[in-house]
C-alpha positions in Angstrom: 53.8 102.0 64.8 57.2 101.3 65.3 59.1 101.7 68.2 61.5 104.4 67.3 65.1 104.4 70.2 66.8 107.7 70.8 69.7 108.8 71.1 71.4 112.0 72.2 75.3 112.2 71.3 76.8 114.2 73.9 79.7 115.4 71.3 77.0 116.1 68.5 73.7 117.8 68.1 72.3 115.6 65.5 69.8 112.3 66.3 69.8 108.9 65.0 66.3 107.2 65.4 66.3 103.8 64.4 63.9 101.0 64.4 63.6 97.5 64.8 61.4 96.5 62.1 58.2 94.4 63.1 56.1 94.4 59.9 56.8 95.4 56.2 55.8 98.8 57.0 57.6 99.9 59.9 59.8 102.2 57.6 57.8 104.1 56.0 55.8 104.5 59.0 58.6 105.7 60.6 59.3 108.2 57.8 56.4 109.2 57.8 56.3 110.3 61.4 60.0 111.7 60.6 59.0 115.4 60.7 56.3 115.4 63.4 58.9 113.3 65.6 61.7 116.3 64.7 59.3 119.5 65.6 57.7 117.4 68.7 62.0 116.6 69.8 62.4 120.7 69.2 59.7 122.4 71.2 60.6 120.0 74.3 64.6 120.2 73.9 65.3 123.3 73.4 68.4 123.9 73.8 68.7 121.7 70.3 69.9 124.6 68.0 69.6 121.9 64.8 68.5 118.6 64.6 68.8 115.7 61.8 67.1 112.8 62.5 67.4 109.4 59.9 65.7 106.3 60.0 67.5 103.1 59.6 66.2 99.4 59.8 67.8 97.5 62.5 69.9 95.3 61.1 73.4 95.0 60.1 73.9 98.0 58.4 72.0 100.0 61.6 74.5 98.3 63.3 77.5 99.8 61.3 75.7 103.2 61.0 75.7 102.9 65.1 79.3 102.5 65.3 80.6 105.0 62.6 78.2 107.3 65.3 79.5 106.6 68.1 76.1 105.3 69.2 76.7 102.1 72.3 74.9 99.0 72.9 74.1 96.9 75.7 76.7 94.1 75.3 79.3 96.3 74.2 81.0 100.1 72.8 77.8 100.1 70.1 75.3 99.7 73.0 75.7 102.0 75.5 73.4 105.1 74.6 74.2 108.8 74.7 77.2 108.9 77.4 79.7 109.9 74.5 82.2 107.4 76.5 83.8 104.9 74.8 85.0 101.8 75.7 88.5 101.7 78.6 91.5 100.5 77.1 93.2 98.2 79.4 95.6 100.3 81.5 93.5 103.4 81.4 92.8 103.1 85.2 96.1 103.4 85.7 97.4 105.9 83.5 94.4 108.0 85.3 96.5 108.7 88.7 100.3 108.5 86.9 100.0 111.8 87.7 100.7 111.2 91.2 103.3 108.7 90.6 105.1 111.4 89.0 104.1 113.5 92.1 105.7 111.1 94.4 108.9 110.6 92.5 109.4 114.4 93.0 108.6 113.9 96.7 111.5 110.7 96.4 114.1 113.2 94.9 112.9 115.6 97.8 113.9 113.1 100.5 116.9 111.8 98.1 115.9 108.3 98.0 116.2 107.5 101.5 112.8 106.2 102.0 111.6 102.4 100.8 108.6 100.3 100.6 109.1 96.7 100.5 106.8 94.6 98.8 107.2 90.3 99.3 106.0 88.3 96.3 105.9 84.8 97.0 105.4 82.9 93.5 107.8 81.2 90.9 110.6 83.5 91.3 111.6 86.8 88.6 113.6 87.0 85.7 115.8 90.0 86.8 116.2 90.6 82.6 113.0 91.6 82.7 113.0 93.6 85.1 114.0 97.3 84.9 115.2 98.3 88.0 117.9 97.0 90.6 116.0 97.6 93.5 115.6 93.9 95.1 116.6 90.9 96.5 115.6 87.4 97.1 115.8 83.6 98.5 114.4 80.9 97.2 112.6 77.7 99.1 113.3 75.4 96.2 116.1 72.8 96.7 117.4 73.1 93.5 116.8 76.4 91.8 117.6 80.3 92.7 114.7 83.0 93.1 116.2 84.1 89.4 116.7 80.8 87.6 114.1 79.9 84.8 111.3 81.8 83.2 109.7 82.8 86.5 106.8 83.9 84.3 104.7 84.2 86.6 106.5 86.2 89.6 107.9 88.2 87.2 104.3 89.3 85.6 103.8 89.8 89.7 106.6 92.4 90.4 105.9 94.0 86.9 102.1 94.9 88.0 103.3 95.9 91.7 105.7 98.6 89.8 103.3 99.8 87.6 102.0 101.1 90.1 104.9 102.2 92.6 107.9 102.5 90.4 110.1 102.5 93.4 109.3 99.6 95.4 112.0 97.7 97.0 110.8 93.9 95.9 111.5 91.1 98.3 111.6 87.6 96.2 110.6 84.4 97.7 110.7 81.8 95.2 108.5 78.9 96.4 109.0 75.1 96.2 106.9 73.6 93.5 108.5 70.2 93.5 105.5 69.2 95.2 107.1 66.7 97.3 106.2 69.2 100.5 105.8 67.0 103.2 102.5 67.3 105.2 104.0 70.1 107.8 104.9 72.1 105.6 101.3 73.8 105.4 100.7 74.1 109.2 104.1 76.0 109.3 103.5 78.5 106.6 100.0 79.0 107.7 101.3 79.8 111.5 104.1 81.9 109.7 101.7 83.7 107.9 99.9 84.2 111.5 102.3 85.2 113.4 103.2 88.0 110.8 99.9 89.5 110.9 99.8 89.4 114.4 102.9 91.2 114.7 101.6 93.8 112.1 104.8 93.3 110.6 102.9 93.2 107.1 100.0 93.8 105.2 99.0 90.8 103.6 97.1 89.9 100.2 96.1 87.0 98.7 94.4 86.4 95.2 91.4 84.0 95.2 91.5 80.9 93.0 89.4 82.0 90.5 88.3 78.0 90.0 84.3 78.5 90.7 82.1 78.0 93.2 82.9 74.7 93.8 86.0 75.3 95.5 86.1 76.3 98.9 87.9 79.5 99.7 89.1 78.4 103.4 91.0 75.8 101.0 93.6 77.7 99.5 96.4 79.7 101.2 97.0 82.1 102.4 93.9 84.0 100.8 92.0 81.4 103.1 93.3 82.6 106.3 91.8 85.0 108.6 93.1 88.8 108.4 94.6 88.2 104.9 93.4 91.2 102.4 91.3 89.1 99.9 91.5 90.0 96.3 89.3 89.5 93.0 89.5 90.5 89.7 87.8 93.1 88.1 86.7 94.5 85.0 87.4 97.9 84.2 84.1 99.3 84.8 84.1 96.9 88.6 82.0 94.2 88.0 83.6 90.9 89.5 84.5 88.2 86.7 82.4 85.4 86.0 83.8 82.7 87.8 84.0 84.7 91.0 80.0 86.0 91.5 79.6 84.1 94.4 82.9 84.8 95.9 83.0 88.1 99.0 86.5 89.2 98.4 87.9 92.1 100.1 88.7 94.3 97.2 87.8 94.1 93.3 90.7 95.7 91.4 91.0 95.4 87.6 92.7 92.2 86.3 91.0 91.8 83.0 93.1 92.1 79.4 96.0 93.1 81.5 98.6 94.6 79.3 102.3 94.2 78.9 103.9 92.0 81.8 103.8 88.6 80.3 106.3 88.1 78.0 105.3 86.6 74.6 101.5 87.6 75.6 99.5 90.5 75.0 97.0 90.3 77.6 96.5 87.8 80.6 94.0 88.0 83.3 93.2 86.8 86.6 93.0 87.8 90.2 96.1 87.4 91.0 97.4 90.2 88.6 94.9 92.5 90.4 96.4 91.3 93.6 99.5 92.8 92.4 97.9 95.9 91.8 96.3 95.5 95.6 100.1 95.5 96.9 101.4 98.3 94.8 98.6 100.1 95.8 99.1 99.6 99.3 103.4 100.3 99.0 102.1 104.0 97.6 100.0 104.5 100.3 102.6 103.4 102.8 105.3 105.4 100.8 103.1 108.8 101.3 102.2 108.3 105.2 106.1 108.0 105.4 107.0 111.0 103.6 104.2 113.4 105.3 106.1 112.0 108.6 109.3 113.0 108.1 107.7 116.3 105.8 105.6 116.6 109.8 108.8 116.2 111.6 110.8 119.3 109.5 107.6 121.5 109.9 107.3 122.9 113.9 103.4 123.8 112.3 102.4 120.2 111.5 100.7 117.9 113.6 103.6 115.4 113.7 101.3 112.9 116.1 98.7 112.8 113.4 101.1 111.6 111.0 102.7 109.2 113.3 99.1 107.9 114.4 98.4 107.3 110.4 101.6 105.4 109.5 100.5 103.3 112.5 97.2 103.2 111.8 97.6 101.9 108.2 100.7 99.6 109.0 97.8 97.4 110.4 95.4 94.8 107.9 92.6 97.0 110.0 93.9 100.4 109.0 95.2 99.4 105.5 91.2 97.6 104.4 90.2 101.6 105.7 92.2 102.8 103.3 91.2 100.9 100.9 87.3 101.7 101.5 88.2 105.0 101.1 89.6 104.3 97.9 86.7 102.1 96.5 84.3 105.2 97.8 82.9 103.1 100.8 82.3 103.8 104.7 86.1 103.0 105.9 84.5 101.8 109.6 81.9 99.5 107.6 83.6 96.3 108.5 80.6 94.1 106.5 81.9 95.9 102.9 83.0 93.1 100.9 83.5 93.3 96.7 84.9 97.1 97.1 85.6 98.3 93.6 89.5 100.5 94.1 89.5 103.2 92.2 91.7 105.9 93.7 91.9 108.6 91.0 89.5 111.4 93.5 92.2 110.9 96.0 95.3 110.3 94.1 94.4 113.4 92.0 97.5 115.2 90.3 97.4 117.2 87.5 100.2 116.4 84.8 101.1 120.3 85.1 100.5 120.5 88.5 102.8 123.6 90.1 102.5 122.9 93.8 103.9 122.8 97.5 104.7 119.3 98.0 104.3 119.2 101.7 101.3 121.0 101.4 99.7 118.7 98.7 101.0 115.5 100.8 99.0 116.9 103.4 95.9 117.0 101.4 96.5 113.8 100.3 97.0 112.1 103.5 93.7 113.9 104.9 91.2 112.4 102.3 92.9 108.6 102.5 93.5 108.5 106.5 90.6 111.3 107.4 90.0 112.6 110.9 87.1 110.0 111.2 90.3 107.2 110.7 92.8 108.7 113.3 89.9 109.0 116.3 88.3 105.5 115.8 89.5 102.7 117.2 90.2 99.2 116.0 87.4 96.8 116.0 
């Protein structure tokens, strides 16, 4: 007999059986089982008001009949069975919480502009044509070109990805020197720099892993190398790392596959560091909300305006901010072993596109589910 596959449609109430044929008479085996199969399927599902059940070979045109179905396969949107899901587009994840992007430019126009995020991006410089907004400034370590001069594809892809994100961030350009005629202190000093800034918690720090195999030593490559850095790796969109990183721990995962839109002349790019981007936009918003609630705490005699101190503190710190973050990715925020956390922030960062509320009260909400009770009382490890 052949072996006959399944498949419930969530959307539909009618059932494709197909078979992979082993013999010459699998099919008409298989039809003849047809009506016993559909009188066996009622009496046990019955909530099945109508059934039609066909029978196709498996071969291409089971494959086409699969598709015009909606039916999924293993490898791909005609092989994963009976969800009714479809396959993300690229940028889905992120049009999933625009909601609360829009929520937070309300709470901006609240506060009339007055508060800023910065966020650093230390690449090859930005092509200020490409980029929308006014709302940044720069230097640049190379002794012959300006943080703006030159396609800057790179950097500029950067800052695009950090603004999907949080459309207001004030962006802080560092071109780097890639003459590479860097003499030999020139590491020591920009890893002690990098040091000294995370000792000072003057900045939450992210770098994007190499994404160059396992034969390539993470502790060589700065600064994701160095100790208290937020380590990043791409994604796909459903969280599973990328090939060449399964052997890598990052930090976070965040999606950096078929990235849309912020390469000029390209479609789609990929990498880590795009989803490194994403890590720092990410971490601007979050910094952008604990702000607000403060100053919302400070107008409101009823709020607890120590709490909202203690969780801008709090998450100004690499400790605080990888909390965060575990939230976010649905993980224990005190699990300090949690490595390859999967962001995906749309529970928390929930907003309906209609949404009618109080802002403070809503910001409140907000701030309780990604800095909880169990973040404020712990200390740091």
């Amino acid at each position: 007999m052949a072996i006959l596959h399944l498949v419930l449609l969530k959307f539909k109430q009618d059932v494709a059986a197909a078979t992979r044929q082993r013999c010459y008479n699998d099919e008409r085996d298989c039809r003849e089982y047809q009506e016993e199969f559909e009188n066996s399927l009622l009496k046990r599902c019955t909530h099945l008001k109508t059934l039609g059940v066909d029978v196709n070979p498996f071969n291409v045109s089971f494959r086409e009949t699969s598709k015009k179905a909606g039916i999924t396969t293993a490898n791909g949107p005609e092989n994963r069975l009976g969800t009714g899901h479809t396959m993300p587009r690229s940028g889905e994840w992120i049009e999933e919480f625009s909601g609360y992007t829009g929520f937070m430019a309300q709470i901006n126009s609240h506060l009339e502009g007055k508060l800023k995020v910065k966020v650093a991006i230390l690449d090859d410089g930005v092509n200020l044509d490409e980029i929308e907004e006014e709302n940044q400034q720069g230097d640049s370590f190379s002794p012959t070109q300006e943080y703006w001069v030159g396609p800057c594809k790179h950097g500029t892809a950067m800052a695009k990805c950090v603004r999907q994100i949080y459309p207001s961030a004030e962006l802080i350009i560092a071109r780097l020197d890639d003459s590479r005629s860097n003499d030999n202190n020139d590491k020591a000093e920009f890893e002690n720099l990098v040091n000294e800034t995370l000792r000072n918690d003057k900045a939450n720090l992210f770098g994007s892993h190499p994404d160059k195999g396992v034969n390539h030593e993470i502790s060589r490559f700065a600064p994701v190398g160095l100790d208290n850095v937020i380590k990043i790796c791409s994604a796909t969109d459903y969280g599973a790392i990328t090939q060449e990183n399964l052997h890598t721990r990052p930090d976070l995962l965040l999606p950096g596959e078929n990235v849309e839109g912020v390469w000029n002349g390209v479609p789609t790019v990929r990498g880590s560091s795009f989803a490194t981007a994403y890590a720092a936009g990410f971490a601007a918003l979050v910094l952008y909300t604990l702000q607000a609630n403060k100053i919302f705490s400070e107008e409101d005699v009823e709020d607890d305006l120590e709490a909202s101190k203690l969780a801008l503190v709090i998450v100004k710190r690499h400790q605080g901010m990888r909390k965060v973050f575990r939230i976010l990715a649905k993980k224990d925020a005190e699990d300090i072993t949690a490595r390859n956390c999967f962001v995906r922030p749309i529970s928390e960062l929930k907003v309906d596109d209609t949404f009618d509320v109080d802002l403070k009260k809503h910001l409140r909400k907000v701030v309780s589910q990604i800095v909880p009770q169990k973040v404020l009382k712990a200390k740091f490890s």
